[in-house]
N, C-alpha and C positions, 0 to 999 in steps of 0.2 A: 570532693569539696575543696576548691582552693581556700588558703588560709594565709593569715599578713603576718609570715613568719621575719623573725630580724634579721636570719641570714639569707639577705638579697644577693640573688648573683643572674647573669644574663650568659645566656649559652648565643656563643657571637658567629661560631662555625661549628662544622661537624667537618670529620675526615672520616667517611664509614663513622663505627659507634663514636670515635674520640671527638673530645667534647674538647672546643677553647671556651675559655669560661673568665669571665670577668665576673668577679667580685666586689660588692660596698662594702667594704672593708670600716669606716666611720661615719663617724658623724660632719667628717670636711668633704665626704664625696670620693676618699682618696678610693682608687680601682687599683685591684690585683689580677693577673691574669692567671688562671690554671689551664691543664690538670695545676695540681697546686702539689708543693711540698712544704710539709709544716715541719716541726722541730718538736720530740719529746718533751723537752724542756719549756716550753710554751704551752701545748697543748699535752697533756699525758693520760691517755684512755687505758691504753696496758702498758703494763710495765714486765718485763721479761727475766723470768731470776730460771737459774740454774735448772730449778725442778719442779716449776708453775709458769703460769699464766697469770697477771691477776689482774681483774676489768676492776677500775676504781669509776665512783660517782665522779665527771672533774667540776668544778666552780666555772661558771660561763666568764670567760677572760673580758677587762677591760678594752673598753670599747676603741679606746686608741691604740690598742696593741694587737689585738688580735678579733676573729670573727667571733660571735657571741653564738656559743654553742652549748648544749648541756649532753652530757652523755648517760647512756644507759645500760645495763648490763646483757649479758646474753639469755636468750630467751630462758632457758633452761633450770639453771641454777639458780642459789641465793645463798647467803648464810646467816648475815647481821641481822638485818629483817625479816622478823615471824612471819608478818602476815603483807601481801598485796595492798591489804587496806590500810596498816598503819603506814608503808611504805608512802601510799596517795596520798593520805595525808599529810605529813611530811614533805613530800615533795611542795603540797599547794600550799605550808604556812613558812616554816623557813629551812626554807629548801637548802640555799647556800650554805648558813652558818650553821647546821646541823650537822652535814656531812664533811665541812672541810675541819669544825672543831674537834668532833669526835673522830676524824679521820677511816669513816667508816669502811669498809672493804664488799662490796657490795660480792663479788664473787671471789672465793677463794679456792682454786680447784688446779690441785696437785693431779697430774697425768697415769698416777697408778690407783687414785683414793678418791676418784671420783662421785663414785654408789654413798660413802660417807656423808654427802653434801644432801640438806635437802635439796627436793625438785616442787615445783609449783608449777603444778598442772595446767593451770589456769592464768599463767602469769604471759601467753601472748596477747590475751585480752586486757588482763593488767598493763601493758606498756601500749596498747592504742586509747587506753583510759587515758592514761597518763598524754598522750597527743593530743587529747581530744578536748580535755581540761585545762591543759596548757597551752594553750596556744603562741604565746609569746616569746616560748624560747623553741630554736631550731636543734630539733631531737637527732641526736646520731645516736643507733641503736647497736652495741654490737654482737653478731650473730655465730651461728656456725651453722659448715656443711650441712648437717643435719636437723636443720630446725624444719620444723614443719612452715612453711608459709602460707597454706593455703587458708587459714581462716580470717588474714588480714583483710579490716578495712578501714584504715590508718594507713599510710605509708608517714615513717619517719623524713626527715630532710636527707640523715645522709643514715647510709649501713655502715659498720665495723665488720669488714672480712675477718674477725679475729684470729682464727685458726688457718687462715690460709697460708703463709709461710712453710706450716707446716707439712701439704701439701706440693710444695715446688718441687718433688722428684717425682710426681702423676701428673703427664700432660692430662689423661683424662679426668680425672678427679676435679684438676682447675678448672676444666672446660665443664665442667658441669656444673660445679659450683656457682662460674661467672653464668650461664646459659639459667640458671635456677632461677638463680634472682634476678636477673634481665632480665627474665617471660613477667614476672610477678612485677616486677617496680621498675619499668624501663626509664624514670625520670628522675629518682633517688640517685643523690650523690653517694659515688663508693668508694669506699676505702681500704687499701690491701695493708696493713701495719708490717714493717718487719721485713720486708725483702729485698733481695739484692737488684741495685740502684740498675742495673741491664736489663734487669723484669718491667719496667718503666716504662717501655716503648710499645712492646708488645702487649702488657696492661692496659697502657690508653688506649691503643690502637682497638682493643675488645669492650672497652667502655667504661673502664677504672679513673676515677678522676680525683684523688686526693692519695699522695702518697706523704712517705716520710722519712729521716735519715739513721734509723735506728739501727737496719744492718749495716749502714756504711759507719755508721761508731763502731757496731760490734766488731767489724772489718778491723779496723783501725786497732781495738785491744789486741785483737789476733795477730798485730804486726803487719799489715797484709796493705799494702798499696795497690790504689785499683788503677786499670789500664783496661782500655777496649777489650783488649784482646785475653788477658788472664790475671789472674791476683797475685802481682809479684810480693817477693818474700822482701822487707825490710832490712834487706842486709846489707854491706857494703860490697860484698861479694858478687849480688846480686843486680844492684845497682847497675855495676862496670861504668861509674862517670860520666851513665850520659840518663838523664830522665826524660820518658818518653809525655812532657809535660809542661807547660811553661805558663801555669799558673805562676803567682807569686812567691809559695812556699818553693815551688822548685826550680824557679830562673835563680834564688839565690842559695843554691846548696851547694857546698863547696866541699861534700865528698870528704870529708875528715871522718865522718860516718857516718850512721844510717842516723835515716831521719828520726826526730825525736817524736814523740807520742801527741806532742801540741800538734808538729809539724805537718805530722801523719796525717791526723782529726781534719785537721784545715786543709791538705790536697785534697780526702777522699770526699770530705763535703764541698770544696768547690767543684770535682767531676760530677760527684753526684747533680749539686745547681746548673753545671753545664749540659747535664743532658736533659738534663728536666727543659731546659732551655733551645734545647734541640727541636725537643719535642713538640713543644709549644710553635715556633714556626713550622714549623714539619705540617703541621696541621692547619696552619695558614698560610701553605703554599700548595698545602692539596699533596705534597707527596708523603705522608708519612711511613705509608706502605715501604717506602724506599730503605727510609731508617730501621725499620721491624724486622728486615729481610739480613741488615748487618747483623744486629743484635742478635737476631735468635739465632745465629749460629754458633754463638756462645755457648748456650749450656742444650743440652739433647734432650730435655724436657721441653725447653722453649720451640724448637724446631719440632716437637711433637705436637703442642699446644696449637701454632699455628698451622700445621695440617687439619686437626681435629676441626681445628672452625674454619677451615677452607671448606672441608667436607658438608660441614651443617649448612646449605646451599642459604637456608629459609634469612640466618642471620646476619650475617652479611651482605648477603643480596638486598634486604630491606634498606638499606640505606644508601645504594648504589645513588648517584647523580651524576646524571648524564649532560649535564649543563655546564660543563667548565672546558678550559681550552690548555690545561698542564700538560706536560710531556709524561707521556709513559713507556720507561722502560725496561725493556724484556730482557734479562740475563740469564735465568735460569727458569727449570720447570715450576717451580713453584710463582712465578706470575702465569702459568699458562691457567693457572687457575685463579686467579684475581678476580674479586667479586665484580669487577667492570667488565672485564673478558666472559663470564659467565653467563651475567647477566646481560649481556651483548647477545652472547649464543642462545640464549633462552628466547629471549625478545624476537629472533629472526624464525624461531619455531614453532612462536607462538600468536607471532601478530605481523608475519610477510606470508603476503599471496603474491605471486606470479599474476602476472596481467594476462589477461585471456586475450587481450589484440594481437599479442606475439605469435611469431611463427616460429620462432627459435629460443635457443640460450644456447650463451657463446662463452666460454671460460678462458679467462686467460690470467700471463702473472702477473703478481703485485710488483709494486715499485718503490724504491726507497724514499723518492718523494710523496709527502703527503698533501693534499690528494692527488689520488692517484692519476687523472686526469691530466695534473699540471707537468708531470711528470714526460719525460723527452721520449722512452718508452712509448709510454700512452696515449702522447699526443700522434706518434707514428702510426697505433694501431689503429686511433680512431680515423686519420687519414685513407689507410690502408680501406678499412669496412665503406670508407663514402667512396672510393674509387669501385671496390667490389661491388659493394650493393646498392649504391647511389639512392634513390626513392627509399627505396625498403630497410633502411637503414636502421631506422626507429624501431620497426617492427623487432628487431633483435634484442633480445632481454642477454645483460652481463652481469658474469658473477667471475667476480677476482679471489684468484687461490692463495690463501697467505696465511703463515701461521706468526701467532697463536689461536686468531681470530678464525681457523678455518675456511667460510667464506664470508663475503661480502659483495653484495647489490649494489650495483654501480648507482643507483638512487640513494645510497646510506653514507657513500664515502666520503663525505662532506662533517659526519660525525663523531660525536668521540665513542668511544676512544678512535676510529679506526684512523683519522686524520692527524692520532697525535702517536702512535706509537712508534715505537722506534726497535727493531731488533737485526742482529747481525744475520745474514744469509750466509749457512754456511755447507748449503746443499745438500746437506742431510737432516732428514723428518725422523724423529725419534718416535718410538711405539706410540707415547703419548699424544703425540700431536698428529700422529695419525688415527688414532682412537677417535679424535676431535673432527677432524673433517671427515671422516669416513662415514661417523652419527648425523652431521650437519647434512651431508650431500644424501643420504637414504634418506632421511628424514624432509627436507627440502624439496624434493623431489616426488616425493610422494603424490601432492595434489593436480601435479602436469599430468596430462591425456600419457598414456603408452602410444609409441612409438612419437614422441615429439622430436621435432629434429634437435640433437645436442654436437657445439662445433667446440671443440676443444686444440687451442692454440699456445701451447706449454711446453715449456724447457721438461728439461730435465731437473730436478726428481717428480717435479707434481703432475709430469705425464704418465710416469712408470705408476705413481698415487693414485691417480683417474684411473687406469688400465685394471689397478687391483679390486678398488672398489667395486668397477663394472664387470669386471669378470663372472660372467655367466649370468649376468643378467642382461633383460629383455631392452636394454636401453638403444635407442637409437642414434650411436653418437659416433660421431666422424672425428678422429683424431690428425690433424695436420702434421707430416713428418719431417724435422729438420734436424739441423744437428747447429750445434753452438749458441751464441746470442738470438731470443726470439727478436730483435730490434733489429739484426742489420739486413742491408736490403735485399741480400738473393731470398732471405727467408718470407721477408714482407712481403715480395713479390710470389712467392706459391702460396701463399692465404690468399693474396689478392685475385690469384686465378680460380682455386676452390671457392671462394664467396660468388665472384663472379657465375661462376657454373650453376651454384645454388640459386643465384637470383634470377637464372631462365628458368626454371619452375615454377619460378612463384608469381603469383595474379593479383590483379587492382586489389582483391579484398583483402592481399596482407598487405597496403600498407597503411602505416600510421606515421598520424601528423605530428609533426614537432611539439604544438600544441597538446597534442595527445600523451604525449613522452613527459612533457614539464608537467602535468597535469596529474599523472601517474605518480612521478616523482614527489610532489605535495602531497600526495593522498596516501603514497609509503610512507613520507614520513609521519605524518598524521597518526599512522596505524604503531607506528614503533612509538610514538611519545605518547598517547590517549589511550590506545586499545584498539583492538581489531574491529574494522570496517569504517571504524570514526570516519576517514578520509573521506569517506564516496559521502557522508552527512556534512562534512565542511564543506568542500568542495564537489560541487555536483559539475556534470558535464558540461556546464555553460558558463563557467569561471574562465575566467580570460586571464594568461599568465603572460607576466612580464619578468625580462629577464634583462639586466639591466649591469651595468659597471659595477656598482656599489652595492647593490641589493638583486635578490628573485622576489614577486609579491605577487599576491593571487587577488583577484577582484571578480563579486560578484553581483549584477545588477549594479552597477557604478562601486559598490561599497568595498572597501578594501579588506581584506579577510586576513590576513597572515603576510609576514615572512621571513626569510631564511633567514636566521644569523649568522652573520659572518665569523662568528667565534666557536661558538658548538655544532652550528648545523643543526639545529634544532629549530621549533616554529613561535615565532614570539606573536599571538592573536591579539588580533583590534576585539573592541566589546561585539561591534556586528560578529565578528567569528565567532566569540567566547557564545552569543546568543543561538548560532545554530545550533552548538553540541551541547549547552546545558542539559536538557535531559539523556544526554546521552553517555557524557565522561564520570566515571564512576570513580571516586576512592579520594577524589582532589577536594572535598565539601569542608568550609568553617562555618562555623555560626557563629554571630556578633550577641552579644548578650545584651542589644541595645535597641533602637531605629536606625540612627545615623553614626555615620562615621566624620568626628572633624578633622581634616587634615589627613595624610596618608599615609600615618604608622595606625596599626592595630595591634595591641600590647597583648601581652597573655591573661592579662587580670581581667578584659575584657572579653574573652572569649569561653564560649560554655558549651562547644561540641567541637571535634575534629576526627575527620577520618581516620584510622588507622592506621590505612595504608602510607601517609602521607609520607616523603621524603623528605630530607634537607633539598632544598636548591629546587621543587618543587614551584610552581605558579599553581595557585589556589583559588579555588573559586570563593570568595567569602558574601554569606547571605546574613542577613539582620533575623532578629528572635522570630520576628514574621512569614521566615522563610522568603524573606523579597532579596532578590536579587544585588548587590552594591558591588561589588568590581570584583579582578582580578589582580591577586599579587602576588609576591616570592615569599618564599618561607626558611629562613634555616635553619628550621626545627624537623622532626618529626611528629607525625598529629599527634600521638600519646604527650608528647612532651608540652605541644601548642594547649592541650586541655588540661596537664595536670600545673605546670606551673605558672605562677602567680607573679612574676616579675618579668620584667625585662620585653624587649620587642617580639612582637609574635609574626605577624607579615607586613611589607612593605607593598602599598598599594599601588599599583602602576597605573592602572587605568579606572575609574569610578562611575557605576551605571548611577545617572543624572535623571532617570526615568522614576519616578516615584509609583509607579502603577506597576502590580506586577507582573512580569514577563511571563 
C-alpha cells in the first residue's frame, strides 16, 4: 500500500544497488541529492556514550531545515513506556511535546545489562500500528542484526542500522545484516549511524543510502586526521610540513603545530563531504565500482565484505544493466568478477545457441580495439577468411578468446560490456581466468553435434589454454601453428591456405547468405536482451536486414522491427516489434493504475503492479488496470521499487500504443 508520506525523494539512478537520490527537502522545492549525509546535531536518533547506545524519540525538524522525519526505537526493547498502547496513544495526541518536554529515553540499554530492560513481545506489530495510524510523518525505524522481520507488513520510510558499527570487523556479519534487510524491504531507505567515513563507498555501493559524521567527530577527539590511505596521528611530528590536503583548514596551516581540535573537526568533515561527494558522481557516471575497489583496500573487513557479495551471484547480478556505453576497467581479479562480467558469462550459457546453418567455429584473439572487428587485427583476419573461404564464409561461427569475459560471439561484440572494457595483455592467464574460460568453452560447447569441425587461430597463451581444455577430449579441432604476432603476413598466409583446404570439402548446402548471418546476429541478440528463442518470435526468416552507415534495422512485411544502438549494442523495438513478443518476454510487465496515460512520464504514485525481475535501465512493457496494452519505456528503478514507492518518476514512455482495442 503506497502512502503520501512528507518525506518525498526520487531515486534518479542506480549504480548496481546504489541509489542517487534527490530529495524535497521544503516547502520552496529546494532538492538535495543522496546517498545523503546528515549531522548529529541536526538530526539525533543515537547518541553514543562510553558504555551504551541510546535510541532517543527525535521531534520531526523544521521544515526549512531539514527532512521531516520521526524516529522510532529498536524493535526489542523499551523502558519509559509501560505499555504499546499508552505509547500509541501518545504518539497519535501530542506526540512532539510529550517527548521532547519530558525528554523521554525511549531505550536505554547498556551492552552488559541488557536482560534488565523490559522486552515487548509484541512491539513489531506495535511500530507497523504506529505506520499505519500515522501516516503523515516519515517513520525511520531503528533496528538490530537480530530482530526478527519476518512478520512485517508496514515497511517504515527509512531503517536505523543501529548496531551496525559494531559489526565493522565481520565482513560476514555486515553481509548479512545488509542481505537480511535487503530481501525484506528492498525500497526502504537505510541508514548505517556511526561509521568510519571509507565505509561510504562500499555501503552505497550494497545499498545504504543515508550516512552520517559522527565517527569522523569521534576521529577528530581521538586526534586522528583522516587521509585515503590511513588515520594520521595529529602531531607535529607527524605532519612533516606537508598535508596531504588542501581543503581550506589545511592550504592555511603554518606548522607552528598540530592542528587544533576546531581545525581537525572541520578537515575531517570536509573529507568526509568530499567523498560522500565522490560518491554521488561515482554513481552518475556509472563507475562507482571503481571508487569501492580503492576504498576497500583500506580496512580487511572491507575487502572481505566485497568478496562476500561478489560471491552472493543472485544480488548483484539483479541489478546488472546492460544499456550504458561507460568504460570498464580491468586491473585486478576482483573485476574478473564484476557483476557485469558475471552476468555477461551467465547470459551466454544460458540464452546463446549456435546456429545450426554453420559448418564450423573458428576461435580467434581478442583486440585491444573495441569492437573487435574495427580492430587492424581483425579487420586482417576477416580479409584472410574471404580470400580462404570466399562463398562459405558466413557459414563460419566466431568466438573471440579474451579475458576476463572468457568468450565472446562475434554477434555480441558490439555490447557492453565487451565493447567497453579495457585490460592490459600481459600474456599470462592466472588460475582464475582460466577457471572462467575453461567453464565457458565445456559448457558452450556442449549443444554442437560431436565431431563439428573447430578451427582455432591463437597466439600464444590462449593456444597452449585451448590445447588444455581439449586435452583428451573427443573434439574435432584443427589448431593453426605459428609462431609470433597472429596478424603479420607469413602467418595470415597459412590460415589462408588451411581455410582454403577446408573449403574443398564443403558443398552448396553449407553455405549461408549474408542475409542469413545479419539475421542470426538480430535474433542473438534478441536472445541475450529478452530470453531465449525470443529472436526466431521477433524475427522470423523473412525479415529483411539492412545494414546501413548509421544504423542495422530489421523489417518485416514493410514494418520496421528493431535496431542496433549505436551505444550498447543492444535492440531498441518499434511498437510492431514490442507486438510480436508481448506474450512472450516475461519479467519486463507495469501496470498503470489508470486507462490512459497523459503525456510520457508514468510516475510511481501511479503504478500498482511491477515485475520483480525488473532492472534499472530496463524498457518495460507498461499495460493499463485493464491489462490493455499502452507502450513501451525505460525505467531506472527496479520493479520492487517502481510498486512500493509513491514519489518521483517511474518510466519514461518512448513509444505509446495509439490502438485502444486490445492486442
Amino acid at each position: 500500500m503506497k502512502k503520501n508520506y512528507d518525506l518525498k525523494y526520487e531515486i534518479k539512478k542506480h549504480d548496481g544497488p546504489a541509489r542517487l537520490i534527490q530529495y524535497k527537502k521544503d516547502l520552496n522545492n529546494y532538492k538535495v541529492l543522496g546517498p545523503l549525509l546528515i549531522s548529529q546535531y541536526k538530526i539525533p536518533p543515537i547518541h553514543i556514550r562510553k558504555d551504551k547506545i541510546n535510541f532517543k524519540i527525535s521531534k520531526p525538524l523544521k521544515r526549512n531545515h531539514e527532512i521531516n522525519i520521526g524516529y522510532l526505537p529498536s524493535l526489542q526493547y523499551y523502558s519509559d513506556i509501560q505499555s504499546g498502547k499508552e505509547l500509541l496513544k501518545v504518539l497519535q495526541t501530542k506526540y512532539y511535546e510529550y517527548f521532547i518536554n519530558n525528554n523521554i529515553d525511549i531505550i536505554s540499554l547498556p551492552y552488559d545489562r541488557a536482560h534488565n530492560y523490559r522486552q515487548l513481545v509484541q512491539y513489531p506489530y506495535f511500530i507497523q500500528k504506529v505506520i499505519e495510524e500515522i501516516p503523515e510523518i516519515s517513520w525511520a525505524v531503528a533496528i538490530t542484526k537480530d530482530d526478527d522481520l519476518s512478520t512485517w507488513k508496514f515497511s517504515p520510510e527509512m531503517f536505523i542500522l543501529g548496531d551496525f558499527s559494531s559489526h565493522s570487523d565481520f565482513p560476514r556479519t555486515m553481509w548479512e545484516y545488509i542481505l537480511k534487510i535487503k530481501s525484506v524491504f528492498p525500497s526502504s531507505l537505510l541508514y548505517t549511524p556511526g561509521i568510519h567515513p571509507l565505509f561510504m563507498p562500499l555501503l552505497a555501493y550494497l545499498g545504504i543510502d543515508v550516512f552520517d559524521n559522527l565517527y569522523t567527530d569521534y576521529l577528530s577527539h581521538l586526534n586522528k586526521y583522516l587521509t585515503w590511505n590511513y588515520d594520521l596521528d595529529n602531531k607535529k611530528s607527524n605532519l612533516n610540513q606537508s598535508l596531504p590536503c588542501l581543503c581550506e583548514i589545511c592550504n592555511k596551516k603554518d606548522f607552528s603545530n598540530s592542528l587544533s581540535l576546531s581545525d581537525l573537526t572541520l578537515h575531517n568533515r570536509n573529507f568526509t563531504k568530499g567523498l560522500l561527494k565522490l560518491i554521488q558522481n561515482a554513481i552518475i557516471n556509472q563507475n562507482l565500482r571503481d571508487l569501492v575497489k580503492q576504498s576497500s583496500k583500506r580496512f580487511p573487513s572491507l575487502a572481505g565484505l566485497l568478496r562476500l557479495a561478489d560471491n552472493e551471484k543472485q544480488y548483484l547480478n539483479s541489478y546488472v544493466n546492460f544499456d550504458r556505453s561507460d568504460q570498464l576497467l580491468i586491473t585486478d581479479e576482483t573485476d574478473y568478477v564484476r557483476p557485469e562480467i558475471v552476468e555477461f558469462q551467465n547470459r551466454l550459457l544460458n540464452r546463446y545457441s549456435y546456429d545450426k546453418q554453420k559448418w564450423g567455429l573458428l576461435l580467434l584473439p581478442c583486440s585491444a580495439r573495441k569492437p573487435y572487428s574495427q580492430s587492424n587485427s581483425h579487420k586482417k583476419f576477416a580479409e584472410t577468411i574471404k580470400k580462404g573461404l570466399g562463398s562459405y564464409r558466413y557459414g563460419l561461427e566466431e568466438w573471440i578468446i579474451t579475458s576476463p569475459l572468457g568468450i565472446v560471439p562475434r554477434y555480441l561484440e558490439s555490447l557492453y560490456p565487451v565493447k567497453y572494457y579495457d585490460i592490459t595483455v600481459t600474456g599470462h592467464w592466472s588460475d582464475l581466468e582460466f577457471a572462467i574460460l575453461n567453464n565457458l568453452f565445456e559448457n558452450m560447447l556442449k549443444p554442437i553435434p560431436k565431431g563439428f569441425p573447430i578451427i582455432a587461430y591463437l597466439p600464444e597463451p590462449e593456444k597452449t589454454l585451448i590445447k588444455r581444455i581439449t586435452k583428451e577430449k573427443d573434439y574435432n579441432i584443427t589448431f593453426i601453428e605459428f609462431k609470433g604476432r597472429s596478424s603479420v603476413s607469413e602467418n595470415l598466409y597459412a590460415f589462408e591456405r588451411i581455410l582454403h583446404d577446408i573449403q574443398r570439402s564443403l558443398s552448396k548446402e553449407n553455405r549461408v547468405s549474408k542475409q542469413n548471418w545479419l539475421l542470426k546476429k538480430f535474433q542473438t541478440i534478441a536472445d541475450f536482451q529478452f530470453g531465449l528463442d525470443i529472436g526466431l518470435k521477433l524475427f522470423p526468416e523473412e525479415t529483411k536486414l539492412f545494414l546501413r552507415s548509421f544504423n542495422e534495422t530489421a523489417e518485416y512485411q514493410k514494418n520496421q522491427l528493431a535496431t542496433i544502438s549505436k551505444e550498447s549494442g543492444l535492440l531498441t523495438l518499434t511498437l510492431d516489434g514490442v507486438k510480436r513478443v508481448l506474450n512472450h518476454v516475461e519479467g519486463l510487465k507495469v501496470i498503470f493504475d489508470g486507462e490512459e496515460i497523459t503525456g510520457s512520464a508514468l510516475y510511481c504514485s501511479g503504478i500498482s503492479y511491477a515485475d520483480p525481475q525488473i532492472k534499472p535501465g530496463n524498457e518495460v512493457l507498461v499495460y493499463n488496470i485493464n491489462e490493455r496494452f499502452l507502450g513501451i519505456g525505460k525505467t531506472n528503478l527496479t520493479g520492487k521499487e517502481l510498486q512500493d514507492l509513491n514519489y518521483g518518476l517511474g518510466v519514461s514512455l518512448r513509444k505509446k500504443n495509439k490502438t485502444k482495442k486490445k492486442d
